[in-house]
MIDO-672097 format. One record per residue (C-alpha): chain; residue in one letter; y, z, x; residue number from 0. Coordinates in nm, 4 decimals, always signed. Each point is the difference from the previous one (the first is absolute). Layout:
<zamis>
['A', 'a', [Y, Z, X], NUM] ...
</zamis>
This chain:
<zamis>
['A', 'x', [+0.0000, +0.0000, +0.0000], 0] ['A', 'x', [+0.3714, -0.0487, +0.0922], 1] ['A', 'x', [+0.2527, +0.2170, -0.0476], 2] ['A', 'x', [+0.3662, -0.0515, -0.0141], 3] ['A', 'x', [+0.1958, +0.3608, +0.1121], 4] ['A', 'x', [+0.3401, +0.0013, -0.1154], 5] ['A', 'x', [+0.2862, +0.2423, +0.0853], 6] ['A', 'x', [+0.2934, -0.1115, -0.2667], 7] ['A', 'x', [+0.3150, +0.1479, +0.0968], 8] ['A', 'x', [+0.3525, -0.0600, -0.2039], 9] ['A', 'x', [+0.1051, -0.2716, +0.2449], 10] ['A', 'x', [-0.3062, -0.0528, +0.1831], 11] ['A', 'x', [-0.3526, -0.0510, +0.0287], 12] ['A', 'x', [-0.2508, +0.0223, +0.2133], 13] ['A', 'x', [-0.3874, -0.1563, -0.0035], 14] ['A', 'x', [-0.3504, +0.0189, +0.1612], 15] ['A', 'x', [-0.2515, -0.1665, -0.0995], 16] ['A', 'x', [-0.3565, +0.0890, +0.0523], 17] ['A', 'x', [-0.3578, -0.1082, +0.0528], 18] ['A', 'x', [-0.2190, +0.2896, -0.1267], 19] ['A', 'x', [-0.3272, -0.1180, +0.1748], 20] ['A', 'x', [+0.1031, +0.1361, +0.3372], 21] ['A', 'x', [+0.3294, +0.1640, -0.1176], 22] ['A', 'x', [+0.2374, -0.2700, +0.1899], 23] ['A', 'x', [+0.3353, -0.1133, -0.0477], 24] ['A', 'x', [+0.0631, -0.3770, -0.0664], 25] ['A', 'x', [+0.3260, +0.0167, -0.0073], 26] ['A', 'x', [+0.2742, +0.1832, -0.0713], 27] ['A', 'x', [+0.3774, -0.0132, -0.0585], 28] ['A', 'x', [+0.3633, +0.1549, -0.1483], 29] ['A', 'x', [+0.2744, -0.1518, -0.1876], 30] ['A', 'x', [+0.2847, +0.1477, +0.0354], 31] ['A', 'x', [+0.3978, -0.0376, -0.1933], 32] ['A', 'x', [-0.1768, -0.1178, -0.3356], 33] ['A', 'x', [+0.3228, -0.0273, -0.2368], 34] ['A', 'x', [+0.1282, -0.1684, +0.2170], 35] ['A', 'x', [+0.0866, -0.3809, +0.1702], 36] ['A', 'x', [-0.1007, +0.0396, +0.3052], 37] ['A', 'x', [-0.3372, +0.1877, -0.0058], 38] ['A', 'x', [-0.2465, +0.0380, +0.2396], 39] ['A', 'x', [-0.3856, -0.0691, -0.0234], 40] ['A', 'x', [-0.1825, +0.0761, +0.3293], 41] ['A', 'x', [-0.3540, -0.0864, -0.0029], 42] ['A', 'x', [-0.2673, +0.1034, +0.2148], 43] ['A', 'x', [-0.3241, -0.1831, -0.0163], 44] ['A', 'x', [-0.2913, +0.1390, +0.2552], 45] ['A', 'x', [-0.0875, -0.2650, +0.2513], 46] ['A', 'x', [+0.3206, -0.2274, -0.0870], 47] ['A', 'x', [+0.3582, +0.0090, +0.1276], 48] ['A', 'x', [+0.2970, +0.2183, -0.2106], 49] ['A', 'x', [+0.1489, -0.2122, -0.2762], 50] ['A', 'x', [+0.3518, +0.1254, -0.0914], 51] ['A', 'x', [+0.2010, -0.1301, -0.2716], 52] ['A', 'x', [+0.3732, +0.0148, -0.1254], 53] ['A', 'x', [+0.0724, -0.0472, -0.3792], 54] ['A', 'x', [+0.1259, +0.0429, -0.2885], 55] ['A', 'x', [-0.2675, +0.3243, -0.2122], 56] ['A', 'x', [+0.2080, +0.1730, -0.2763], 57] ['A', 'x', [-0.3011, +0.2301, -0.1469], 58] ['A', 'x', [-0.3320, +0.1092, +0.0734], 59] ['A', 'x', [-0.1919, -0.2358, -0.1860], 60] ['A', 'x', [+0.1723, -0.2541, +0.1953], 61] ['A', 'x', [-0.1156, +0.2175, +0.3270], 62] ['A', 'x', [-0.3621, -0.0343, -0.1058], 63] ['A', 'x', [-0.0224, -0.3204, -0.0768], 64] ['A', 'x', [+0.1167, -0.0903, +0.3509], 65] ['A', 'x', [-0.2526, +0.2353, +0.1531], 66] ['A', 'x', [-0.2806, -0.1958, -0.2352], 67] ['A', 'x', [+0.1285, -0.2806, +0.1271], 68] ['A', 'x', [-0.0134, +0.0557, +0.3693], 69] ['A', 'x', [-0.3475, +0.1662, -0.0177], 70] ['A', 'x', [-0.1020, -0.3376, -0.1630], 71] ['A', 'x', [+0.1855, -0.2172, +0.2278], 72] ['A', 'x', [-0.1856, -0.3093, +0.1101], 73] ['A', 'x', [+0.1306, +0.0627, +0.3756], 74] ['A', 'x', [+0.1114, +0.4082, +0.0209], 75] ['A', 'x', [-0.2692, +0.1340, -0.2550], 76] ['A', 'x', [-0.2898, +0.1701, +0.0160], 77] ['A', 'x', [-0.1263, -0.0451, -0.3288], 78] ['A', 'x', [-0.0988, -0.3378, -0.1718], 79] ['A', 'x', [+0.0494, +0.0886, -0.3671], 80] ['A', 'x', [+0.1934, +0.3435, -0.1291], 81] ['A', 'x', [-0.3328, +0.0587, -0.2137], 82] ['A', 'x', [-0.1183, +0.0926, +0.2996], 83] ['A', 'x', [+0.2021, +0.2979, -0.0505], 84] ['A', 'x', [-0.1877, +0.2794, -0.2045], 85] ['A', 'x', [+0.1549, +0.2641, -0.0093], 86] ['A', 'x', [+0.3819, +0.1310, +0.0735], 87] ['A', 'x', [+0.0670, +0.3882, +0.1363], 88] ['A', 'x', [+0.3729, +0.1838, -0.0522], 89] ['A', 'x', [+0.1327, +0.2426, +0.1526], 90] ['A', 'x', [+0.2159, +0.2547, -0.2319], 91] ['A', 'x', [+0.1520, +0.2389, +0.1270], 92] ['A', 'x', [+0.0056, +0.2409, -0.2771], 93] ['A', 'x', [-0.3170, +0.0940, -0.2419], 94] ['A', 'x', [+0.1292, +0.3092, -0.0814], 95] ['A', 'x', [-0.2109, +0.2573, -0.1900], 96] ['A', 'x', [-0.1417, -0.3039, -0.2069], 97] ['A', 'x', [-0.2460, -0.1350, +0.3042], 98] ['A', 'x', [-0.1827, +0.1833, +0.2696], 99] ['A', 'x', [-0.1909, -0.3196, +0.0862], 100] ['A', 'x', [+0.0478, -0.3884, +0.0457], 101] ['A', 'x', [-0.0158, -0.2185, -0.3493], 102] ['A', 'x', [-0.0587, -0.3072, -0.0957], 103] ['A', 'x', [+0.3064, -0.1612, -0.1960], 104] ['A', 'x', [+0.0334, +0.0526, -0.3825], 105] ['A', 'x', [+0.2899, +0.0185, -0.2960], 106] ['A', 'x', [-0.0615, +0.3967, -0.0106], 107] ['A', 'x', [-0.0171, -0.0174, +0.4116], 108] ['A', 'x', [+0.3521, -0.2017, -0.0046], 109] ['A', 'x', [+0.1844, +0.2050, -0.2690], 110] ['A', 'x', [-0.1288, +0.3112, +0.1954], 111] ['A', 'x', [+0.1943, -0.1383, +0.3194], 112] ['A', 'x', [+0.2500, -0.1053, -0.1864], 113] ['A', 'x', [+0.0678, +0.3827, -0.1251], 114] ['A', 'x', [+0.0231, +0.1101, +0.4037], 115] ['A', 'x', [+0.3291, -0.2283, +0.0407], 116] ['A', 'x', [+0.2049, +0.3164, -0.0374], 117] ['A', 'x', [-0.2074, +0.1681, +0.2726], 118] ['A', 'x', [-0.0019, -0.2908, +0.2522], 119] ['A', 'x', [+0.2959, -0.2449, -0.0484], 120] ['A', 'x', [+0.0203, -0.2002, +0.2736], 121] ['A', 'x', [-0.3719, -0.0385, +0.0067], 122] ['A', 'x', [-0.2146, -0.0029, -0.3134], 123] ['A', 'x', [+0.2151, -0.2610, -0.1668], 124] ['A', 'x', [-0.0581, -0.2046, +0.2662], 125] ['A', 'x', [-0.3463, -0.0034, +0.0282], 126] ['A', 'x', [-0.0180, -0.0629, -0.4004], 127] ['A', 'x', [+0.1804, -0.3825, +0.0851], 128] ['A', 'x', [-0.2670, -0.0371, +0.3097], 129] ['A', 'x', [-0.2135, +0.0034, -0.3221], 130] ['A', 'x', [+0.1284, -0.1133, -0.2491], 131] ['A', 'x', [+0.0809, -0.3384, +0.2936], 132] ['A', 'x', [-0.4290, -0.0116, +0.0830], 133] ['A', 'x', [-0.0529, -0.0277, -0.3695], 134] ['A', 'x', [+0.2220, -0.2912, -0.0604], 135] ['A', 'x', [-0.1111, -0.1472, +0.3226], 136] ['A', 'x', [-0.3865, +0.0833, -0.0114], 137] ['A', 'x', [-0.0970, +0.0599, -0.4285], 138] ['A', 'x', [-0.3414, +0.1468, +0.0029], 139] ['A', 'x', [-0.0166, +0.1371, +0.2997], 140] ['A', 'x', [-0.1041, +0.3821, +0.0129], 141] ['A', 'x', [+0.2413, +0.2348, +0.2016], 142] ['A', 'x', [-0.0324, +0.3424, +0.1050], 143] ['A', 'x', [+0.3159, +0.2636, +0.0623], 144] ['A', 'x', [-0.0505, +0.2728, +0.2980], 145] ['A', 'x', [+0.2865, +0.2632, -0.0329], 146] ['A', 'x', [+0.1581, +0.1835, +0.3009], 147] ['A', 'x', [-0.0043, +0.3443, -0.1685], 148] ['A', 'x', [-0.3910, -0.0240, -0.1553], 149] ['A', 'x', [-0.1632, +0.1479, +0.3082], 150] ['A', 'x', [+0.2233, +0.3453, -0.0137], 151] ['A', 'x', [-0.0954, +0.0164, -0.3450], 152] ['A', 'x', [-0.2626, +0.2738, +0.1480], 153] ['A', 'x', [+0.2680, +0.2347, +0.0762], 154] ['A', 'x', [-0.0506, +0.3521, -0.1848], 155] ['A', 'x', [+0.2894, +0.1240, -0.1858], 156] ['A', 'x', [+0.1165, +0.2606, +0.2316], 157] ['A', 'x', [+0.0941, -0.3046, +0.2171], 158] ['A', 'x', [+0.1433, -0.2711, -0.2302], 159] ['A', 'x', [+0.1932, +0.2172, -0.2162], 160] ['A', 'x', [+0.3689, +0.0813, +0.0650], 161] ['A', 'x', [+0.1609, +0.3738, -0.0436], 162] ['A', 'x', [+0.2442, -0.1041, -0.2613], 163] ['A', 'x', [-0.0432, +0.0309, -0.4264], 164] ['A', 'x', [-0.3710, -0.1358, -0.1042], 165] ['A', 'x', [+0.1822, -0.1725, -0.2696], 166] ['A', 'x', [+0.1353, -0.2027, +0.2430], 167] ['A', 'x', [-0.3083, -0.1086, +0.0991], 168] ['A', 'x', [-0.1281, -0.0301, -0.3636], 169] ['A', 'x', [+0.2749, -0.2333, -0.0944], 170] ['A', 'x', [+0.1030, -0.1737, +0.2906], 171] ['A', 'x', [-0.3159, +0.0019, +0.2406], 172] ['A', 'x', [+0.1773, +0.1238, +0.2938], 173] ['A', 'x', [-0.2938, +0.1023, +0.2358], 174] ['A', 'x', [-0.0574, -0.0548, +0.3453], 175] ['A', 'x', [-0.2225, -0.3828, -0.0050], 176] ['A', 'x', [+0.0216, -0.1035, +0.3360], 177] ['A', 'x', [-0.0336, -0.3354, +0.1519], 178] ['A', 'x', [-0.1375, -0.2352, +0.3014], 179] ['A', 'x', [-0.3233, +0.1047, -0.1966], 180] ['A', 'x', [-0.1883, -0.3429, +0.0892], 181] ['A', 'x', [+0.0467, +0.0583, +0.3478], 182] ['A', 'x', [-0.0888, +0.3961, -0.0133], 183] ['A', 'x', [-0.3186, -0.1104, -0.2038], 184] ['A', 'x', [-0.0707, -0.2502, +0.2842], 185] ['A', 'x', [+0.0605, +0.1267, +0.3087], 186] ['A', 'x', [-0.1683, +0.3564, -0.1024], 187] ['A', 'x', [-0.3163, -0.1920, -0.0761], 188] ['A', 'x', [-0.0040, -0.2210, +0.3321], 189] ['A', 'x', [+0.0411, +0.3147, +0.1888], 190] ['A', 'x', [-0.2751, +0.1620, -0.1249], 191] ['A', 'x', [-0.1710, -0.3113, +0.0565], 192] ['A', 'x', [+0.0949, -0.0136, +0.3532], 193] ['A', 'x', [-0.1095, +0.3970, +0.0657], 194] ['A', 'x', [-0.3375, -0.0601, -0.1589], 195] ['A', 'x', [+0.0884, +0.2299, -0.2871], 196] ['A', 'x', [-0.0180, +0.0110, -0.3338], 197] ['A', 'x', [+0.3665, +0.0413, -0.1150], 198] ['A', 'x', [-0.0597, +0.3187, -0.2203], 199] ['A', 'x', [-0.1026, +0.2080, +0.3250], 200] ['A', 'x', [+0.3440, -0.0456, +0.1492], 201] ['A', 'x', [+0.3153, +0.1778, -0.0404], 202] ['A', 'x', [+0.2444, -0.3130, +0.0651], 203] ['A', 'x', [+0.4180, -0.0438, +0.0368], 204] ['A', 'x', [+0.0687, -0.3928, -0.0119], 205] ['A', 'x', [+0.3469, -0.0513, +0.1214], 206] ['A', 'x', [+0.1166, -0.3820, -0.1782], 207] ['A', 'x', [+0.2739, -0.0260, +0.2857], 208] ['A', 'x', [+0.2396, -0.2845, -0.0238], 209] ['A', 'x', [+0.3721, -0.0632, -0.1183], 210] ['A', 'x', [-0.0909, +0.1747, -0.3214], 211] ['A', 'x', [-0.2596, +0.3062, +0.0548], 212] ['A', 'x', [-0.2791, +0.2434, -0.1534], 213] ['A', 'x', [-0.2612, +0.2334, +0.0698], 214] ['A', 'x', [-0.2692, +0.1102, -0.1722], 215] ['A', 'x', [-0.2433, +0.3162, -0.0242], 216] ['A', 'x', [-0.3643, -0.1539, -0.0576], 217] ['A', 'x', [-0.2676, +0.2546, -0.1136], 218] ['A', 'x', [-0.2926, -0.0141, -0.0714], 219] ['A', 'x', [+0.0583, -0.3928, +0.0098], 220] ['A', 'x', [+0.2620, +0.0305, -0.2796], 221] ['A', 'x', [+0.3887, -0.0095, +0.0645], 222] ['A', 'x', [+0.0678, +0.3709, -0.0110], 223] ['A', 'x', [+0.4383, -0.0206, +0.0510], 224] ['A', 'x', [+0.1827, -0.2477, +0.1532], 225] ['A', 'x', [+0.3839, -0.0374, +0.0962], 226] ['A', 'x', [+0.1553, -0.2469, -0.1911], 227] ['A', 'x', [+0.0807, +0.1483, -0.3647], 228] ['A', 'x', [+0.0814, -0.1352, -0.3527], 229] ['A', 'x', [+0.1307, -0.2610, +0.1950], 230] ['A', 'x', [+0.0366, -0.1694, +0.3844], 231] ['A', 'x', [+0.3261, +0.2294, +0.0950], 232] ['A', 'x', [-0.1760, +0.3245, +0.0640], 233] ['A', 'x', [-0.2198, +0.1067, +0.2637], 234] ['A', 'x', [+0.0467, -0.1137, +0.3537], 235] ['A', 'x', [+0.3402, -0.1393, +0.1842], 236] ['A', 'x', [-0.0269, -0.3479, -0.0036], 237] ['A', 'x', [+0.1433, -0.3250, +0.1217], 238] ['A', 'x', [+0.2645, +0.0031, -0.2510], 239] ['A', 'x', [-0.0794, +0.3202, -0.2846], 240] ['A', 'x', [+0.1198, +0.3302, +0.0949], 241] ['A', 'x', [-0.3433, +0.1375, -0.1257], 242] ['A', 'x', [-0.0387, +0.3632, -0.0866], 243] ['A', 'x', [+0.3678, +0.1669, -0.0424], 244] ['A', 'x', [+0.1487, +0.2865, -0.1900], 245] ['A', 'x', [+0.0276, -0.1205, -0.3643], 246] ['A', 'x', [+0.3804, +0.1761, -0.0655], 247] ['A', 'x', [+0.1149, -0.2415, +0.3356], 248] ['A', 'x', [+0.0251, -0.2780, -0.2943], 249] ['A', 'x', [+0.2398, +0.1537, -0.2293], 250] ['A', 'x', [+0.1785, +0.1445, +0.2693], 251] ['A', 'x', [+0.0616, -0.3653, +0.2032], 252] ['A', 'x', [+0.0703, -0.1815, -0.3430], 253] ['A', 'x', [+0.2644, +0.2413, -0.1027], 254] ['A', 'x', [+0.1463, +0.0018, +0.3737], 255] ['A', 'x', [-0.0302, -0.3896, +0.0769], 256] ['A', 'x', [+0.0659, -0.0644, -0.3997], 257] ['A', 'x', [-0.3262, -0.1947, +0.0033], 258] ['A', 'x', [-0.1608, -0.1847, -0.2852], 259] ['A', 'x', [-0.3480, +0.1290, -0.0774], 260] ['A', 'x', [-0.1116, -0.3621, +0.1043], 261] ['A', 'x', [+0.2241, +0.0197, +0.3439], 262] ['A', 'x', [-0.1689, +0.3326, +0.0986], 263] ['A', 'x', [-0.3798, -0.1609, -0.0324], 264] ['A', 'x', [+0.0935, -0.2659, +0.1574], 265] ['A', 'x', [+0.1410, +0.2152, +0.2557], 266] ['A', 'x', [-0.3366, +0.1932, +0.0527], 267] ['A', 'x', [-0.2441, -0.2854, -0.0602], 268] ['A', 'x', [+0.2289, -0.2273, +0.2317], 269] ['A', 'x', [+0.1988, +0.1422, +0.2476], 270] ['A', 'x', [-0.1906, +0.2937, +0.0961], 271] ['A', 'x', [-0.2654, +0.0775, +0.2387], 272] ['A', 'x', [-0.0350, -0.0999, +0.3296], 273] ['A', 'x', [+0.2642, -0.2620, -0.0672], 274] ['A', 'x', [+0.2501, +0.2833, -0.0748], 275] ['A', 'x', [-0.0694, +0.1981, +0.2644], 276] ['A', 'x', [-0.0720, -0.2299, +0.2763], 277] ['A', 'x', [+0.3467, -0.2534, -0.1276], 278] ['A', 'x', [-0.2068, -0.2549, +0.1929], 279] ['A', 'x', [-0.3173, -0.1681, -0.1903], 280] ['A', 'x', [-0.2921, +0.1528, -0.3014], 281] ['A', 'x', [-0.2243, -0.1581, +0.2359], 282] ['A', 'x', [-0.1833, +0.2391, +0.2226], 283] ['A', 'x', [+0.0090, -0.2815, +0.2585], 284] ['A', 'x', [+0.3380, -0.0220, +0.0655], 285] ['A', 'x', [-0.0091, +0.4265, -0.0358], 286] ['A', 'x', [-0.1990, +0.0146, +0.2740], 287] ['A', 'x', [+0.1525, -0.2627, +0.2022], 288] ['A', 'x', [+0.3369, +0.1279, -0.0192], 289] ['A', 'x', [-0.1105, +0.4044, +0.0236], 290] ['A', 'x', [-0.1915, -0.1045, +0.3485], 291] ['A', 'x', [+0.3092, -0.1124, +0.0960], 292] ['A', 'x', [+0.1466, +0.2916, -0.0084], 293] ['A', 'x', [+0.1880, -0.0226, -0.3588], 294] ['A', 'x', [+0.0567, +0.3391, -0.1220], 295] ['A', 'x', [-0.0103, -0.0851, -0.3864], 296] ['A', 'x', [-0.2928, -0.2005, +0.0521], 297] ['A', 'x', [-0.2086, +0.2894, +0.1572], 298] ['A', 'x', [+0.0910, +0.1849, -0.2924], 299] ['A', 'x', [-0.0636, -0.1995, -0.2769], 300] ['A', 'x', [-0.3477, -0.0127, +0.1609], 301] ['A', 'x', [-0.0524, +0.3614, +0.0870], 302] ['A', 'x', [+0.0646, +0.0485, -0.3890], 303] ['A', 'x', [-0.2413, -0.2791, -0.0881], 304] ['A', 'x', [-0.2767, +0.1596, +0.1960], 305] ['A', 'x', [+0.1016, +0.3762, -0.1101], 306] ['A', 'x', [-0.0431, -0.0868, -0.3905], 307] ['A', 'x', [-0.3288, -0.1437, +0.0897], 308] ['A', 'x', [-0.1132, +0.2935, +0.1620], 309] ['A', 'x', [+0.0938, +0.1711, -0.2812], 310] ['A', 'x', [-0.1897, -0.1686, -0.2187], 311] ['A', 'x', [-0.3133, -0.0191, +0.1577], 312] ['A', 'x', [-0.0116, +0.3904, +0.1238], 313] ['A', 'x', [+0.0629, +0.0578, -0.3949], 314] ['A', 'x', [-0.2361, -0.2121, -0.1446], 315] ['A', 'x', [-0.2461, +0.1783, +0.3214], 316] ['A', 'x', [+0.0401, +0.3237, -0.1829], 317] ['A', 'x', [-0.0438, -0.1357, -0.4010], 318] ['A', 'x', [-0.3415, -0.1201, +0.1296], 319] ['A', 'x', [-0.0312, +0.2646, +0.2490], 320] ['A', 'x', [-0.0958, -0.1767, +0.2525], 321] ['A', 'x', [+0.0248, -0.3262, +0.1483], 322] ['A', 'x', [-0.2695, -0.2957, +0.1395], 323] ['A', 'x', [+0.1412, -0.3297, +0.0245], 324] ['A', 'x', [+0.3736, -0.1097, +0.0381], 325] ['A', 'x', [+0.0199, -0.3733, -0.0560], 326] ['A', 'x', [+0.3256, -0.2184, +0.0879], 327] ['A', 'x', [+0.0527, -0.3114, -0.1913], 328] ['A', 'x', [+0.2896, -0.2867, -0.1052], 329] ['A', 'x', [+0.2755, -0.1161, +0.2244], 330] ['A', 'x', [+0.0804, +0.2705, +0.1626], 331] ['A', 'x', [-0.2893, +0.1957, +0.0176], 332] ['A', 'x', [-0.1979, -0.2346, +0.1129], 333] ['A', 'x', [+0.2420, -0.1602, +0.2981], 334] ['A', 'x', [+0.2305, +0.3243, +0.1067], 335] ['A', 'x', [-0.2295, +0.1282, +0.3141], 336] ['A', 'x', [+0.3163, +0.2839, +0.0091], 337] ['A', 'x', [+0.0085, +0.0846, -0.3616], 338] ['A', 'x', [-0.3638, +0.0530, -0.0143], 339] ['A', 'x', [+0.0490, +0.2111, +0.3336], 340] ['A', 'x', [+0.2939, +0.2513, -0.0916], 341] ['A', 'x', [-0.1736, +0.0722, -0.3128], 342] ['A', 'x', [-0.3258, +0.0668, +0.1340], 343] ['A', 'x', [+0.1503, +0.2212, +0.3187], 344] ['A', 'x', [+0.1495, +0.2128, -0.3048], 345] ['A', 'x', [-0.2703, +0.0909, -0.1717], 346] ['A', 'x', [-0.2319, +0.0903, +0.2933], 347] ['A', 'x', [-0.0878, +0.3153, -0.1771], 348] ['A', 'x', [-0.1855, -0.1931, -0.2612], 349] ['A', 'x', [-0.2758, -0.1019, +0.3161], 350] ['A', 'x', [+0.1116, -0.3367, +0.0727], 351] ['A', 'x', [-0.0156, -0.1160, +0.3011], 352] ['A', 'x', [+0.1723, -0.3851, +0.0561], 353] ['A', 'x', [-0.1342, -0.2023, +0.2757], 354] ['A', 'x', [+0.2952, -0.2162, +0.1250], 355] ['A', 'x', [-0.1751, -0.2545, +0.0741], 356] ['A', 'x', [-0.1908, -0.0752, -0.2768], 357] ['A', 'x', [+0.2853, +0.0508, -0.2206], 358] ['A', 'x', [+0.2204, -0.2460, +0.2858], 359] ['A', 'x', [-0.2612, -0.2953, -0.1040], 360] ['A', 'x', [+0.0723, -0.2131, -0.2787], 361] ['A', 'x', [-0.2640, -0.1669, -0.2438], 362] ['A', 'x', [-0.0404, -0.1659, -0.3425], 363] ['A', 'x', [-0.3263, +0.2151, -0.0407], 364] ['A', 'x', [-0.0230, +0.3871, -0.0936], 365] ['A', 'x', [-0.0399, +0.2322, +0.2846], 366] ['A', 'x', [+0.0491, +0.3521, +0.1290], 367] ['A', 'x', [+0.2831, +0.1210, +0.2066], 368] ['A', 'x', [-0.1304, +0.3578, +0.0316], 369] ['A', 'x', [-0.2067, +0.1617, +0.3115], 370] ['A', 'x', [-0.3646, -0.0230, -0.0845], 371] ['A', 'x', [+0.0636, +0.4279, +0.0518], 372] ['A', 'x', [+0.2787, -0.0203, -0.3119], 373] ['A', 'x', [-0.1531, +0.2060, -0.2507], 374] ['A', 'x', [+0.2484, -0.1961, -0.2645], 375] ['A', 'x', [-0.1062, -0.4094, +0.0362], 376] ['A', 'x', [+0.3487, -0.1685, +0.0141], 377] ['A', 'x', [-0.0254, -0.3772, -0.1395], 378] ['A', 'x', [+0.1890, -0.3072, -0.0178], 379] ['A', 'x', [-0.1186, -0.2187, -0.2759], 380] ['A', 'x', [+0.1669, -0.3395, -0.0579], 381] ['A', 'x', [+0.0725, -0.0084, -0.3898], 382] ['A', 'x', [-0.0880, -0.2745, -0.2145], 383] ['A', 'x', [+0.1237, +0.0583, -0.3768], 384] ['A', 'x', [-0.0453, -0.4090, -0.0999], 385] ['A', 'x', [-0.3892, +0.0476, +0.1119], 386] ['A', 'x', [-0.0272, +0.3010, -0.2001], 387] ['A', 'x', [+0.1724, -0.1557, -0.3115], 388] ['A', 'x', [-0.2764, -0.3582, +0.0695], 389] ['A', 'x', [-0.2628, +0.2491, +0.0028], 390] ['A', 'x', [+0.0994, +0.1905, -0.2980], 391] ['A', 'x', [+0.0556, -0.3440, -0.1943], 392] ['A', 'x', [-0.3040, -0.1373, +0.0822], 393] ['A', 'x', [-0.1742, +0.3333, -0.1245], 394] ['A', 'x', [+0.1553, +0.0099, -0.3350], 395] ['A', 'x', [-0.0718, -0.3297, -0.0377], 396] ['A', 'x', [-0.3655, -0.0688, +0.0725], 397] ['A', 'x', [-0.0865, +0.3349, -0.1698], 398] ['A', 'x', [+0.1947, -0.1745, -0.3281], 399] ['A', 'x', [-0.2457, -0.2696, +0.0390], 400] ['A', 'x', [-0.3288, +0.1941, +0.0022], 401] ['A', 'x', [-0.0825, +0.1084, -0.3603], 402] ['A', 'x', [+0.0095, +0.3867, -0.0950], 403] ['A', 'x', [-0.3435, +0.1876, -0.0103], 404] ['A', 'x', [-0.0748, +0.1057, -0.3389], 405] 
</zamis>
C-alpha cells in the first residue's frame, strides 16, 4: 500500500509519500505561500533530482492538486496513476479530550475537529482544508487523522488538571493536553527498541528539542506529564515562547505597555525565548555560535535554555521516582552536541554519566551517548512523526478492510 502523509498548515503544506512494503519514502515535498501568486512547490522524488516550482496557488485544494500532479508526473513522479495512492495520513494537532488514538476520517470525526478550532486556531482549521483539498482531489479515497495531543491522553488527573475553578474545566476544557505527542509516542518506542526492552519496564523523559520544545514523563509506557500545557506556550523556554512564567506578569505588562490581549500573545508566543534573551537568533545555532564567541547575551539565553531543561527532567525524575532512559530528539536535540552536554553535566546526581565522544558523533540512527557504567541510558533518537502517521494510516485502514468477528 501507499500512503500519502500530509502536514496542512494555513499557508503551507508539506508531503511524504510512502511505500508500506519496506516503509520507504518515494518522494516527498512542501508548498509553501498558498494564497498567494508566487507560491512555492518543492518536490523531492527519491532517486531523481529536486524539482522546484514558482506559481500562482491561492488555496489548498489548489496545493494538492499540484502535489498529485508532480507525484504523477511523466518525468519527476514516482507514481504512474494517483490510484496508486490508498490511503492519505493527517497530522492534527489538536484531538482534544474527544481522541486518544489515530482515526480514520468521518462526518462525526470532522465536526469533532471542527469543535477544537477554539482550542487550536492556527492549527486545526488548517488541517480541516488539507482535507477537505484530498477529498476534492482524491473522492473515495480512505484517510486517517493522527492528533498531536492523543498520546498524553494517558495522563492521570493529578497531572492534566489545572488549580483554578473545576467549572472552568467543565465548561471550557481548560486542562493541561500537551503536544509533539507523535514524536513522544515514537521516539519512546524506538528507544525501548534500541535497549532491548519492553517499553513498560522503563521509567523514560523524552526531551522533543527543537525551535518549539516538550518533555514528557513516560510510565509504565504511558505519557505520565509532559511540559507543554493546554496549549504550545507553557513548559520549556523556547526558540521564540517564553514558556513557563508567572501568570499575573500578563496583566501586569498589558496594563504597563497598554497592550492588546492579542499584542501580549503574540509577544510571548513570538518574541520570547531564546530570541528575547539572546537579541541575536531563536535558532540554537546561531546561540551557540555567537555565545562561543564570547557574546554575553548569547551565553545566557543558553544557560537558561539548559537550566529549564534540567528542571524539567529532575522533576519529572521524582513524579516517577526514578529515572532509566533520557532520550534527545528533533532539531536540536538531536544536532546540539553542547545542549545535550550542559544538561546532562547538571543532572549528574540522577547517575548519568555522558561519554563525550559518543555524544561528539553524529548519526541518522538511534544510539547511546552514556558510559556503558551510566546507571541512567542517555539516548538520541532521530524522530520521525510522518512514519508514525504512514504506519498508523495503513493500520486503520487494512483493519477497516478485514471483516469484524462475530
Amino acid at each position: 500500500m501507499k500512503v500519502l502523509v500530509i502536514n496542512a498548515g494555513s499557508s503551507s503544506l508539506k508531503y511524504q509519500l510512502y511505500d508500506m512494503r519496506g516503509e520507504t519514502v518515494l518522494a516527498s515535498g512542501r508548498v509553501e505561500r498558498i494564497g498567494m501568486d508566487s507560491s512555492i512547490v518543492t518536490h523531492e522524488p527519491a532517486d531523481k533530482p529536486e524539482v522546484r516550482s514558482v506559481s500562482e496557488i491561492l488555496d489548498h485544494v489548489t496545493a494538492v492538486k499540484r502535489v498529485t500532479d508532480m507525484l504523477t508526473d511523466a518525468e519527476h513522479g514516482v507514481i504512474a496513476q494517483l490510484s496508486e495512492i490508498q490511503a492519505v495520513g493527517h497530522r492534527v494537532v489538536h484531538g482534544g479530550e474527544a481522541f486518544s488514538s489515530s482515526v480514520l476520517v468521518t462526518s462525526e470525526v470532522k465536526l469533532e475537529i471542527r469543535k477544537l478550532f477554539d482550542l487550536a486556531p492556527l492549527h486545526n482549521p488548517a488541517h480541516m482544508m488539507g482535507i477537505a483539498a484530498v477529498e476534492a482531489n482524491m473522492p473515495g479515497v480512505p484517510q486517517a487523522v493522527v492528533f498531536d495531543t492523543a498520546f498524553h491522553q494517558t495522563m492521570p488527573q493529578s497531572s492534566y488538571l489545572y488549580p483554578i475553578p473545576k467549572v472552568l474545566y467543565r465548561r471550557h476544557q481548560i486542562r493541561r493536553y500537551g503536544f509533539h505527542g507523535t514524536s513522544h509516542s515514537y521516539v519512546s518506542d524506538q528507544a525501548a527498541v534500541y535497549l532491548g526492552k519492553p517499553l513498560e519496564s522503563l521509567k523514560m523523559v523524552t526531551c522533543h528539542i527543537g525551535n518549539g520544545a516538550s518533555c514528557t514523563a513516560i510510565l509504565d509506557g504511558k505519557s505520565f506529564d509532559t511540559s507543554m500545557g493546554m496549549t504550545p506556550l507553557e513548559g520549556l523556554m523556547m526558540g521564540t515562547r517564553s514558556g513557563d512564567l508567572d501568570p499575573a506578569i500578563v496583566p501586569f505588562v498589558m496594563n504597563k505597555e497598554e497592550l492588546t490581549l492579542n499584542e501580549v500573545n503574540s509577544m510571548l508566543n513570538k518574541h520570547s525565548g531564546m530570541l528575547a534573551i539572546s537579541g541575536i537568533s531563536s535558532d540554537m545555532r546561531e546561540v551557540t555560535e555567537a555565545m562561543n564567541d564570547g557574546d554575553a547575551s548569547a551565553k545566557l539565553a543558553f544557560d537558561m535554555y539548559v537550566y529549564r531543561v534540567k528542571k524539567y527532567i529532575g522533576a519529572y525524575a521524582a513524579a516517577m521516582n526514578g529515572l532509566d532512559t533520557l532520550v534527545f530528539t528533533a532539531g536540536v536535540g538531536e544536532n546540539s552536541v553542547a545542549l545535550r552536554q550542559a544538561v546532562c553535566e547538571g543532572i549528574s546526581f540522577l547517575g548519568i554519566e555522558l561519554d563525550a565522544e559518543r555524544n561528539a558523533l553524529r548519526s541518522k540512527e538511534a544510539r547511546e551517548i552514556s558510559t556503558d557504567a551510566s546507571r541512567v541510558k542517555v539516548l538520541v533518537v532521530p524522530t520521525n512523526e510522518e512514519l508514525l502517521i504512514a504506519r498508523d494510516t495503513y493500520k486503520l485502514v487494512e483493519q477497516a478492510k478485514t471483516p469484524a468477528t462475530p
